[in-house]
C-alpha positions in Angstrom: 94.3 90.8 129.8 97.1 91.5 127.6 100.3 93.2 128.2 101.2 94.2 124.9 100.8 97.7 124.2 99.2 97.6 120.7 97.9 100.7 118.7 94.9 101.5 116.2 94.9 102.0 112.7 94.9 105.2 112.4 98.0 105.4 114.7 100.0 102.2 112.9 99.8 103.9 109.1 101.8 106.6 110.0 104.7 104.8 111.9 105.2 102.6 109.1 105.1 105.2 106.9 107.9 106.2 108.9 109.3 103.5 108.8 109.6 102.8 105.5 110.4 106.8 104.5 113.8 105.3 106.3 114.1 103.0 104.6 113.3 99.6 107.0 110.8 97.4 107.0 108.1 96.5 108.9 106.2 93.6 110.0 102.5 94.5 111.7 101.9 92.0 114.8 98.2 91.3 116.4 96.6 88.9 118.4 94.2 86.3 117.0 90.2 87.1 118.2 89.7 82.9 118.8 92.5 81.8 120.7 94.5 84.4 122.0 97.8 83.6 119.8 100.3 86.6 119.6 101.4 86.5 115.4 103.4 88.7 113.8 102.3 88.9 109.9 104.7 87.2 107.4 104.7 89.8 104.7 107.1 92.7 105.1 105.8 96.0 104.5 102.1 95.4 104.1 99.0 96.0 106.3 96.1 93.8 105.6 93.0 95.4 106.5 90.7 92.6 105.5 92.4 90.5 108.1 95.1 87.4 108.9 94.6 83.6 109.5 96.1 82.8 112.7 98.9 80.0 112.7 97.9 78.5 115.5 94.1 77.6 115.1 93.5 78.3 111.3 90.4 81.2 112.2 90.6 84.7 110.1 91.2 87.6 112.5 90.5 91.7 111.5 92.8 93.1 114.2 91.4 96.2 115.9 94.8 96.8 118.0 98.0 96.2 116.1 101.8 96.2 117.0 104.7 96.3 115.0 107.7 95.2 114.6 110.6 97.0 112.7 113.9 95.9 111.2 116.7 98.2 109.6 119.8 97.1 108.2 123.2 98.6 108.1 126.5 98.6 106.5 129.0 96.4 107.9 131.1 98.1 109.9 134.9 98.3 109.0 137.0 96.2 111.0 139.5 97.5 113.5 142.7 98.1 112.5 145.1 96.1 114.3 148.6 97.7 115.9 
């Protein structure tokens, strides 16, 4: 049994959409159906529906549950002025 607390579909669409209205990017995680690998896709900002091949063993997965992973980036903050 898994710990991670993946979502469906119809719940991950929206949050990226989110996402990405704020401008950040997203990366959609799943585990693999054949040998229980955690990945993380590497495309940013794309969900595909037609499934992944898992790293590990090769096999094509159609995840049912999916996580994500989110990343924003910010402006450097000034430095501190020093007294």
């Amino acid at each position: 049994m898994s710990d991670t607390k993946d979502i469906t579909l119809e719940e991950l669409i929206p949050m990226c959409e989110n996402v990405l209205d704020k401008g950040g990017t997203f990366w959609v995680k799943f585990t693999c159906d054949h040998c229980g690998a955690r990945q993380t896709s590497d495309t940013p900002n794309k969900i595909h529906i037609d499934g992944y091949a898992c790293e590990e063993c090769g096999k094509i997965t159609v995840p049912k549950l999916w996580g994500l992973a989110v990343m924003f980036v910010t402006p450097a903050l000034p430095e501190a002025s020093q007294n």
